[in-house]
NUDODREN-164553 format. One record per residue (C-alpha): residue number from 1; x, y, z. Coordinates in Angstrom, 1 decimal, decimal comma, m for minus. Layout:
N
+--------+--------+--------+--------+
! tortor !      u !      v !      w !
+--------+--------+--------+--------+
!    NUM !      X !      Y !      Z !
...
+--------+--------+--------+--------+
//
This chain:
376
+--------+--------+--------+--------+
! tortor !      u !      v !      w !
+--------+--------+--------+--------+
!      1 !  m41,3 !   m5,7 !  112,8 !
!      2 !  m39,1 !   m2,4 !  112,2 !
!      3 !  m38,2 !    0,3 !  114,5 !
!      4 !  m36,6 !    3,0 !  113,3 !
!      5 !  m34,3 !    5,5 !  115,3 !
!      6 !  m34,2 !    9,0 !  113,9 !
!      7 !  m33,2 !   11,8 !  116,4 !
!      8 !  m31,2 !   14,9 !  116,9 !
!      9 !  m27,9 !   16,0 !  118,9 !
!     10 !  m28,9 !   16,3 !  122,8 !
!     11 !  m26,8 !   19,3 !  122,5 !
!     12 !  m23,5 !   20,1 !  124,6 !
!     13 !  m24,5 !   16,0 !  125,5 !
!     14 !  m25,0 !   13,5 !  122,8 !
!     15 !  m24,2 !   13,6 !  118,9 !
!     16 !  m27,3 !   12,3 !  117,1 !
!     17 !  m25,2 !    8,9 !  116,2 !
!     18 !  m24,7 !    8,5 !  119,9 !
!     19 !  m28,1 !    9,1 !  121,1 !
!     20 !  m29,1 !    6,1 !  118,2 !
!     21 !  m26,5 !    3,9 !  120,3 !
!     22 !  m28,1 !    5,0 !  123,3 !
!     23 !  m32,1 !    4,2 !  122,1 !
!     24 !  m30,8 !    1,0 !  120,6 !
!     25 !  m29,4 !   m0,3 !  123,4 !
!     26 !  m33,1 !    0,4 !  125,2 !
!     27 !  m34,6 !   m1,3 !  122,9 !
!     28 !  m32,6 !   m4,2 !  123,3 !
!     29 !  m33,1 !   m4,3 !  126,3 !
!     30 !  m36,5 !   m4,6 !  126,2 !
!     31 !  m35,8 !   m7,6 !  123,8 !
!     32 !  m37,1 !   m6,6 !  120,9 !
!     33 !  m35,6 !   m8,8 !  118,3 !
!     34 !  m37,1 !   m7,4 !  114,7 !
!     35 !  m35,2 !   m5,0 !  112,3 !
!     36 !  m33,5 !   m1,6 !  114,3 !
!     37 !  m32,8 !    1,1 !  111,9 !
!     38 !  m30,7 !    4,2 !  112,2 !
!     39 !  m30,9 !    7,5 !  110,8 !
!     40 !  m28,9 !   10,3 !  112,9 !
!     41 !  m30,7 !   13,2 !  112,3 !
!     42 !  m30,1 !   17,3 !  112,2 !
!     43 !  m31,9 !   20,2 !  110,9 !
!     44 !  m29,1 !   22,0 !  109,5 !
!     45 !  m27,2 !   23,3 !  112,5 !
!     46 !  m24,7 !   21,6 !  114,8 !
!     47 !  m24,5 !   18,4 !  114,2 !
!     48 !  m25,4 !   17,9 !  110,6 !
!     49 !  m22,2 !   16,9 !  109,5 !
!     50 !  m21,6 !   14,0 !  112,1 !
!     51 !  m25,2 !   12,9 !  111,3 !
!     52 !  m24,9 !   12,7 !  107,5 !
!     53 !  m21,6 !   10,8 !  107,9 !
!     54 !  m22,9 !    8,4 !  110,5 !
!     55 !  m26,0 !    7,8 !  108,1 !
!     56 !  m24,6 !    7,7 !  105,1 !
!     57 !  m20,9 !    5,3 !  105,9 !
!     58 !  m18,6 !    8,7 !  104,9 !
!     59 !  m15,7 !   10,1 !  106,7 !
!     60 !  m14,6 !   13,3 !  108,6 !
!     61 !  m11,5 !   15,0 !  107,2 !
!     62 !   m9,3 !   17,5 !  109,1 !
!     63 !   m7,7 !   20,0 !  107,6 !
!     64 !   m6,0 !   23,9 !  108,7 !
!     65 !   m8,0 !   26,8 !  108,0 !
!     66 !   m8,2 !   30,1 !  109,5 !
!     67 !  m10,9 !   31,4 !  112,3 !
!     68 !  m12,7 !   34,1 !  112,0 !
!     69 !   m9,7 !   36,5 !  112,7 !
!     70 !   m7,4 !   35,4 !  110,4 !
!     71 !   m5,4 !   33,0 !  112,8 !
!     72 !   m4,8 !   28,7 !  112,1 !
!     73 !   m7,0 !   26,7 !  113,4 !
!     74 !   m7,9 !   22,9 !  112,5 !
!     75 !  m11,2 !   22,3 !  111,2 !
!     76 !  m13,5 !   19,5 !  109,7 !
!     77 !  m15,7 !   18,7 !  107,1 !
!     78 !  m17,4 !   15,4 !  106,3 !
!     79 !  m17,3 !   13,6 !  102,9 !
!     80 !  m20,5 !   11,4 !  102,5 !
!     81 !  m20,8 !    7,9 !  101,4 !
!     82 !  m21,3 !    8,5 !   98,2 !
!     83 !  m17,8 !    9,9 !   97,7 !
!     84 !  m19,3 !   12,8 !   95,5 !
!     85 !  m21,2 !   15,1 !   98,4 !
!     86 !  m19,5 !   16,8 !  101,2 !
!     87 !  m20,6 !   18,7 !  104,2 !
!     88 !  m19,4 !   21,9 !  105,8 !
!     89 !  m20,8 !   23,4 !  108,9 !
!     90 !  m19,5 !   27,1 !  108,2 !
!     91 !  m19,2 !   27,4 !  112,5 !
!     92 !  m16,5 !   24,8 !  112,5 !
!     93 !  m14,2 !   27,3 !  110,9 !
!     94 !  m16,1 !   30,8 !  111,1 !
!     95 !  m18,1 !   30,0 !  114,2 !
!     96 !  m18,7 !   32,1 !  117,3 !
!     97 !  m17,7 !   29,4 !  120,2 !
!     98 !  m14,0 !   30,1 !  118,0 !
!     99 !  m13,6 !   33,3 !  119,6 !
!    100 !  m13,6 !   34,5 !  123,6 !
!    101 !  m16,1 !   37,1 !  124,2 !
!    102 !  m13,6 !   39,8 !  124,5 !
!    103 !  m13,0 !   39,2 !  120,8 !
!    104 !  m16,5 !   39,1 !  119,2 !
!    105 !  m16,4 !   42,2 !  116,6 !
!    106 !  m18,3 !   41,8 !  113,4 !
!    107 !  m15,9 !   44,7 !  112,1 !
!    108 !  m12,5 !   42,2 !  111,9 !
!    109 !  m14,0 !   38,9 !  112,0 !
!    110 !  m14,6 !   36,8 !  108,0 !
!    111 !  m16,0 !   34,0 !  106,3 !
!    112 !  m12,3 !   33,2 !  105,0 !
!    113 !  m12,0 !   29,3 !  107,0 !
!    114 !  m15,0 !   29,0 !  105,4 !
!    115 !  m14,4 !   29,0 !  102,6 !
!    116 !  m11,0 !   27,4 !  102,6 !
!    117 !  m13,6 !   24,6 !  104,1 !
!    118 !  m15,3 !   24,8 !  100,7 !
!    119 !  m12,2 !   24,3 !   98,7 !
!    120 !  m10,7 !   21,9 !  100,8 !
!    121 !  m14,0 !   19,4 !  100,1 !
!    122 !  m14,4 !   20,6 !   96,6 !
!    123 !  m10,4 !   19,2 !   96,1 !
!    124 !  m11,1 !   16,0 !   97,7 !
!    125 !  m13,3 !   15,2 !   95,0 !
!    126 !  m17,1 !   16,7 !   95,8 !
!    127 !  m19,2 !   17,3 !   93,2 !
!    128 !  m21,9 !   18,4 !   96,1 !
!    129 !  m21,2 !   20,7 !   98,8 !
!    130 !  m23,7 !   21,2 !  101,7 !
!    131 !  m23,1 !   24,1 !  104,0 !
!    132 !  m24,9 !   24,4 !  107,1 !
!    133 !  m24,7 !   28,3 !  108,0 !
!    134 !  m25,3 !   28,2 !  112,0 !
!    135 !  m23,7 !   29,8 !  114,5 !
!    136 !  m21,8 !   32,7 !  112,9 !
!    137 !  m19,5 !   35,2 !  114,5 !
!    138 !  m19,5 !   37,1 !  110,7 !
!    139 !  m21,6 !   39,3 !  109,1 !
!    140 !  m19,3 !   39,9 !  105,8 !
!    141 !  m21,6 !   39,0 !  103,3 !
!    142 !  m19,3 !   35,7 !  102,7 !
!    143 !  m16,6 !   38,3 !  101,5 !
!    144 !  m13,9 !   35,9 !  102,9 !
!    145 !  m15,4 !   32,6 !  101,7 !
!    146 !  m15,2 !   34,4 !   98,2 !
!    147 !  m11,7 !   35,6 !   98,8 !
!    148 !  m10,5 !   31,8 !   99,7 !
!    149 !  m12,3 !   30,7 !   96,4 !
!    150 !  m10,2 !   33,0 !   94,7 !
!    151 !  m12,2 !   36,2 !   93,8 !
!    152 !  m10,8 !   39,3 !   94,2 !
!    153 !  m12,6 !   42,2 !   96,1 !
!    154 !  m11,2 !   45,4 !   94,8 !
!    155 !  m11,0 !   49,1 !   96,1 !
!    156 !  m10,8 !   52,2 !   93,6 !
!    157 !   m7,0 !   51,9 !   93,2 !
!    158 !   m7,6 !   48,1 !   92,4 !
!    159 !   m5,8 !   46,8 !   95,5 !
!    160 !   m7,4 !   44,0 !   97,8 !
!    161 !   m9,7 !   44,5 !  100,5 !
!    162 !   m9,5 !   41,5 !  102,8 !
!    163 !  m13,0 !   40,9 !  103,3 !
!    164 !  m14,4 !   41,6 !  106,9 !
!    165 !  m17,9 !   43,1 !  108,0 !
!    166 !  m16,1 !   46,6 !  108,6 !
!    167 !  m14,1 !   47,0 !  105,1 !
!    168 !  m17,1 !   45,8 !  102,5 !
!    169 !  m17,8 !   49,4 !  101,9 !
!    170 !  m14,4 !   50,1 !  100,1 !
!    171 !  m15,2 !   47,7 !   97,7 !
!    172 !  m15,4 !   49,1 !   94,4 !
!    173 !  m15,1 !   45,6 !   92,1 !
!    174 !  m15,2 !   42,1 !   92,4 !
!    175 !  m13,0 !   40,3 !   89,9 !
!    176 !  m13,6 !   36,5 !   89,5 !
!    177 !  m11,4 !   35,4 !   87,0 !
!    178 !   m9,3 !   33,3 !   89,5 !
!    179 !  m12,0 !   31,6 !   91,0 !
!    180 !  m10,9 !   28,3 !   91,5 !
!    181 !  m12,0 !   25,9 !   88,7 !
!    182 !  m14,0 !   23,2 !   91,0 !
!    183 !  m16,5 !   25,5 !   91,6 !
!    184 !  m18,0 !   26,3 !   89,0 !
!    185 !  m19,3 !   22,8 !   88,3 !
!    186 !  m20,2 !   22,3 !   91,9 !
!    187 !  m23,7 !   21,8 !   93,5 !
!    188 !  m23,4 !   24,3 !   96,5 !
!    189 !  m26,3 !   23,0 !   99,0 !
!    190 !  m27,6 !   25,6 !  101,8 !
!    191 !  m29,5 !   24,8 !  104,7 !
!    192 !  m30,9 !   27,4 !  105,9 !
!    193 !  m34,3 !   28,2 !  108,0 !
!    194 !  m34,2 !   31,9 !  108,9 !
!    195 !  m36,0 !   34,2 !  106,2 !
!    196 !  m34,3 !   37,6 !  107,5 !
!    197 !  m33,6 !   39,7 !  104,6 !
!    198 !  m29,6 !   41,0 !  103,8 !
!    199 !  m30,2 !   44,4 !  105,0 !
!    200 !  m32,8 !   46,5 !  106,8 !
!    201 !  m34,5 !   46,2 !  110,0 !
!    202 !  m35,1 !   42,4 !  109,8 !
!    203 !  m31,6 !   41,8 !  108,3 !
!    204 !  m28,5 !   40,6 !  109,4 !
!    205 !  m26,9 !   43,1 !  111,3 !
!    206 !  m29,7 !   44,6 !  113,4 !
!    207 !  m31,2 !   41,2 !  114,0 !
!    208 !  m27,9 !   38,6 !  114,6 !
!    209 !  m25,0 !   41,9 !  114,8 !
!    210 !  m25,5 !   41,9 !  118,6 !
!    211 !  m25,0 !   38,4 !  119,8 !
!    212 !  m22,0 !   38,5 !  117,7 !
!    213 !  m20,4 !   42,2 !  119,3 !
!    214 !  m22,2 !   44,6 !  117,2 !
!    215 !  m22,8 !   47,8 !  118,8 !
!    216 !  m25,4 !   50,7 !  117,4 !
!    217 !  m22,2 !   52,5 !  116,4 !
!    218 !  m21,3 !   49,7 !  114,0 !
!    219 !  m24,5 !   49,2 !  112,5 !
!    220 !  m24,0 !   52,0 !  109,9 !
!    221 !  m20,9 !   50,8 !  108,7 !
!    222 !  m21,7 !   47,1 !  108,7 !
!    223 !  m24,9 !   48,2 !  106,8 !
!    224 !  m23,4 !   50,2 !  104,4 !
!    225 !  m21,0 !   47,3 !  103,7 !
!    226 !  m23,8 !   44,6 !  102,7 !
!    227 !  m25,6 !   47,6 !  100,9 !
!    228 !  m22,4 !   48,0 !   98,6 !
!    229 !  m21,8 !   43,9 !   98,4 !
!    230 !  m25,2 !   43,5 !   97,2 !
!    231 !  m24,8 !   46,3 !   94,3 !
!    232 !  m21,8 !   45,0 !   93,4 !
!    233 !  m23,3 !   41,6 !   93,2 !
!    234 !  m25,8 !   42,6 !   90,8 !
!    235 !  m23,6 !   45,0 !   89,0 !
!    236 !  m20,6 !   42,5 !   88,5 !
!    237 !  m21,8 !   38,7 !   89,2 !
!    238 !  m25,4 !   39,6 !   87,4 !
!    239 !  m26,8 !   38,2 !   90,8 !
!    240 !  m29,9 !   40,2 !   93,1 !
!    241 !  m30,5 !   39,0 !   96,3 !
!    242 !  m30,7 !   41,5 !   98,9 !
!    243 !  m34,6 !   40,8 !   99,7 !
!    244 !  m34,1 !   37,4 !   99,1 !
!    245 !  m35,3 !   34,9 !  102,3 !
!    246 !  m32,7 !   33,7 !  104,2 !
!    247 !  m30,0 !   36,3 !  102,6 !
!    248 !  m29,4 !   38,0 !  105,9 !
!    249 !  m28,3 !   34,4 !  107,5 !
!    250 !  m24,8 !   33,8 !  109,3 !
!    251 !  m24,0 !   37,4 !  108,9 !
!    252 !  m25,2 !   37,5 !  105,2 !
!    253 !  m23,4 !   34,7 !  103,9 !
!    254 !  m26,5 !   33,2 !  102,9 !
!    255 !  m26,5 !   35,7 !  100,0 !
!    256 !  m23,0 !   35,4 !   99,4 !
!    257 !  m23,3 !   31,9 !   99,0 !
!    258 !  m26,3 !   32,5 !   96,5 !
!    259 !  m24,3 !   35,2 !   94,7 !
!    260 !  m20,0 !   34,1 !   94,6 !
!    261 !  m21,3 !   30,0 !   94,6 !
!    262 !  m24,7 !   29,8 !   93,0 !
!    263 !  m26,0 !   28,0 !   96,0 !
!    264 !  m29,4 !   26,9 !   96,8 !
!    265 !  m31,3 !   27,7 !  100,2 !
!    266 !  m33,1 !   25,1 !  101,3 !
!    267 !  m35,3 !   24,0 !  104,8 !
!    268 !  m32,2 !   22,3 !  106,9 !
!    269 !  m34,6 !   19,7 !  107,9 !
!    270 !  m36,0 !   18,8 !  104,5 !
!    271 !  m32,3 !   18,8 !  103,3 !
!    272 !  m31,0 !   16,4 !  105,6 !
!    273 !  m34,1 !   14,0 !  105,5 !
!    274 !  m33,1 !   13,5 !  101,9 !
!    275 !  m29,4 !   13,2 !  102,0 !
!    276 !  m29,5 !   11,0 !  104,9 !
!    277 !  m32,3 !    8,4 !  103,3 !
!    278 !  m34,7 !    8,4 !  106,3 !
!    279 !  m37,4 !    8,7 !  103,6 !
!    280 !  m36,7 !    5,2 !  102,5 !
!    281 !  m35,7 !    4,3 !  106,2 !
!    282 !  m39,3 !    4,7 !  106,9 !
!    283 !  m40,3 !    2,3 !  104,7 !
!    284 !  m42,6 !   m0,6 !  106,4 !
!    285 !  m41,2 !    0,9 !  110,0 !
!    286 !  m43,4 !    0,0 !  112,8 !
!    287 !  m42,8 !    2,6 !  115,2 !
!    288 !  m40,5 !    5,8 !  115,0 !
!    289 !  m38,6 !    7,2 !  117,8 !
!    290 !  m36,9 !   10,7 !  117,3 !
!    291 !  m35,9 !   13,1 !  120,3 !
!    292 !  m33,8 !   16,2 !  121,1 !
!    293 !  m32,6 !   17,9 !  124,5 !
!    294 !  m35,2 !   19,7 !  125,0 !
!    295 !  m38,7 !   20,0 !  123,6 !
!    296 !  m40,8 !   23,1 !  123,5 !
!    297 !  m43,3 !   25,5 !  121,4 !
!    298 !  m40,3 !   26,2 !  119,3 !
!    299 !  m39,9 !   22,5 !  118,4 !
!    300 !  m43,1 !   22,4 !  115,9 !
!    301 !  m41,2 !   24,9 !  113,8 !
!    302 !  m38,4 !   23,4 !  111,7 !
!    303 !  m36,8 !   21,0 !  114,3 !
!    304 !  m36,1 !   17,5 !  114,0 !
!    305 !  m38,8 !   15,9 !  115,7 !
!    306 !  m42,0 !   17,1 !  114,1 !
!    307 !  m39,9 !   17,2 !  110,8 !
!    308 !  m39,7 !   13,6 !  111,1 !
!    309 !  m42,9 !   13,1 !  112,7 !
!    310 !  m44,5 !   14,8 !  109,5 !
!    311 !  m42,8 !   12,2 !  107,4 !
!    312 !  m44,5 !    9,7 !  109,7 !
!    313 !  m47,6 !   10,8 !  109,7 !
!    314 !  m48,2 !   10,8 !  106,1 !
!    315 !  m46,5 !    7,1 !  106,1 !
!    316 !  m48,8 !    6,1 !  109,4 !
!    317 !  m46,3 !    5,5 !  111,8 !
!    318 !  m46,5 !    6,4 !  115,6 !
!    319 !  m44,4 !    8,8 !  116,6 !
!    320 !  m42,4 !    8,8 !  119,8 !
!    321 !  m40,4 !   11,4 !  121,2 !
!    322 !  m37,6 !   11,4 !  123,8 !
!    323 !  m36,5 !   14,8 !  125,4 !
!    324 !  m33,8 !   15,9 !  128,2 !
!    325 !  m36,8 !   18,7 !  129,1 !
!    326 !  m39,9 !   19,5 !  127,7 !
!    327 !  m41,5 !   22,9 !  128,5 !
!    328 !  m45,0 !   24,8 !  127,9 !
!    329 !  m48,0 !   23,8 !  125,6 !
!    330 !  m47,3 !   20,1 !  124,2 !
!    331 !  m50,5 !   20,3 !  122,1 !
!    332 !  m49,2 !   21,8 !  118,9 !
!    333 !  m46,7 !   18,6 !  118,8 !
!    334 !  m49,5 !   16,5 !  119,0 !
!    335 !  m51,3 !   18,3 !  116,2 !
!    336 !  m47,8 !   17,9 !  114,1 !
!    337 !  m47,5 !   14,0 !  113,8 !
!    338 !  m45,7 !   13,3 !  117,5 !
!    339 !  m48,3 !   10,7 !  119,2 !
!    340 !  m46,5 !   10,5 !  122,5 !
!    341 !  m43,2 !   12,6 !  124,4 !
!    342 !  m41,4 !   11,5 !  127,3 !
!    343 !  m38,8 !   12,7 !  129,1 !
!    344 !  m35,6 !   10,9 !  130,0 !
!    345 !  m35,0 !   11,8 !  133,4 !
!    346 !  m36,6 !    9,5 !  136,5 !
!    347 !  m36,9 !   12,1 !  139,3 !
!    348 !  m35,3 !   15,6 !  140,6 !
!    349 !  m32,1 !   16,0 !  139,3 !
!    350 !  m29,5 !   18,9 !  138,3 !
!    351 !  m28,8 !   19,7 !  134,6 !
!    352 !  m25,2 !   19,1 !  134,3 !
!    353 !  m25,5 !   15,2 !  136,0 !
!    354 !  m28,8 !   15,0 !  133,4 !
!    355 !  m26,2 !   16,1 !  130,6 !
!    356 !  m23,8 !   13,3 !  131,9 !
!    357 !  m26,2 !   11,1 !  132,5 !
!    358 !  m27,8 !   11,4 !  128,8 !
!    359 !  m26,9 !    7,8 !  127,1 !
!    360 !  m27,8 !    5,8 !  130,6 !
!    361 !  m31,3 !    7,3 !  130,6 !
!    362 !  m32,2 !    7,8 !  127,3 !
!    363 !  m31,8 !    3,7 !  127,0 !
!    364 !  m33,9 !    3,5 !  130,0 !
!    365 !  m36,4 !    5,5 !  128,9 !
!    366 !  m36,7 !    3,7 !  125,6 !
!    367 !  m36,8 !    0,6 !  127,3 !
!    368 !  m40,2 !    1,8 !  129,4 !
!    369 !  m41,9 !    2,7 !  126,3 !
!    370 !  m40,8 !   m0,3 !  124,0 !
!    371 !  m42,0 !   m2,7 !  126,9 !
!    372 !  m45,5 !   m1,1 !  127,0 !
!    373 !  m45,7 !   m0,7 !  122,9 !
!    374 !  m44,8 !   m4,3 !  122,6 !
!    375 !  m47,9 !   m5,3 !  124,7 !
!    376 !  m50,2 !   m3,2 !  122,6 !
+--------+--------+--------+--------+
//
């Protein structure tokens, strides 16, 4: 008999290698003795890069970049198993949780650390880069990723602009003949599930500029900015993708990973499925068990659990799903692969002892369900 393990982060509470630990100990428990398999799991956000390493034996390396206003920070980025892939999650260096609220203005902040995350993996040896483009405080069109490869973003008088959402219109040229050498042999890797557009209504700055400090009086210039980028792109780099899906994520720099790397934009979940092997993993399993922290309407649309519970389906494997909260209509999980959810917590309790809590009752939750799927 196999069982194998395959859930997300129970955000702000478990990484998705420590909520395996946690199921695997139910299942113990419940003394199961066949074959336990785990497969951390993430769908592109936080968390990928402490899943793939967990699931593939690689490493996290630190190393000093800048945050998304200029100043040294230290930041990671995993380097897989394989020794030739490497993962960075763009909001480890260029995220919002970097700045305090005061300071969220998509006018000064940049991709830079980002990019310095880029080069630091490419240097280390990766042939394969896999950026996860969550959580953004930026919306510079990857200006300062591309400035910490080494291209050159140029104003009429041929002087540097450093690249932040409120200079991109001053532009004029992008020069690429220092672009560091790595990169133009590299695989760059981009999991991304939004389809907003670079510019325009559904784009990046009207739909993610807020959350991130924008105000309507920014919009114009910030606009006007990824309008100019994107010419240049075509004019220069020979590259369109203004209307392409998924160029308006992380503040654009989903199309300026497209246009300064080459990169590819792929489903998160579908990209981490592979890397991480669960596709072999569910080879002759018995019984799946996948979870998040919390478990809603939302979850049928690109999350880890019905991701995985598609995968299970077509293989015939039951589906089980552990959640810190489920909310609303369950049926459309059903109809997406999950046979059965259950939640973790025993009785009325607050969130934040739930949060603490997470590992004790996750393993006695799996227990429960192991004991009655071993009498089936």
């Amino acid at each position: 008999m196999k069982i194998l393990i395959a859930p997300n982060t129970f955000k702000e509470s478990l990484s998705a290698p420590e909520v395996c630990d946690a199921i695997r100990a139910g299942i113990l428990a419940a003394g199961f003795d066949g074959e336990i398999v785990s497969v951390p799991m993430a769908d592109g956000g936080d968390g990928t890069m402490n899943a793939l390493v967990a699931s593939t034996g690689g490493e996290i390396r630190s190393v000093t970049v800048s945050d998304p206003l200029g100043r040294p920070v230290r930041a990671a980025f995993g380097l897989l198993g394989d020794g030739q892939t490497a993962v960075v999650e763009m909001a480890q260096a260029s995220g919002l949780w970097r700045l305090f609220p005061a300071e969220r203005n998509p006018m000064l902040t940049s991709t830079h650390g980002t990019g310095e995350l880029i080069a630091a993996a490419l240097e280390a040896g990766a042939s394969t880069v896999i950026v996860g483009i969550g959580g953004s405080a930026t919306n510079d069109g990857g200006a300062g990723m591309a400035q910490a490869l080494g291209y050159h973003l140029l104003d009429a008088n041929s002087d540097e602009v450093t690249g932040t959402g409120g200079t991109l219109y001053r532009i004029s040229r992008i020069d690429s003949s220092a672009v560091i050498s790595e990169l133009s042999s590299a695989r760059i890797r981009v999991a991304c599930d939004v389809e907003n557009p670079l510019v325009g209504p559904k784009g990046a700055t009207r739909i993610y500029g807020p959350q991130k400090g924008a105000t309507s009086e920014m919009f114009p210039i910030l606009e006007a900015g990824l309008e100019n980028l994107a010419a240049l792109w075509e004019r220069d780099l020979g590259v369109s993708v203004k209307d392409r899906p998924g160029a308006g994520a992380a503040g654009g720099l989903g199309a300026g990973l497209v246009a300064f790397c080459g990169a590819e934009l792929e489903p998160g979940f579908d990209l981490v499925a592979e890397v991480s092997g669960l596709h072999k993993a569910l080879k002759e399993a018995d019984l799946v068990i996948t979870g998040e922290g919390r478990v809603d309407a939302s979850t049928a649309f690109g999350k880890v659990p019905t991701g995985v519970a598609r995968l299970a389906y077509t293989a015939g494997v039951p589906v089980v799903c552990l959640a810190g909260d489920i909310v609303g209509d369950l049926s459309g999980l059903h109809e997406s692969g999950i046979t059965a959810i259950f939640p973790i917590v025993r009785g009325p309790i607050d969130l934040q002892t739930s949060m603490r809590e997470a590992a004790r009752l996750i393993s006695l939750s799996t227990e429960q369900v192991l004991r009655l799927w071993m009498k089936r």
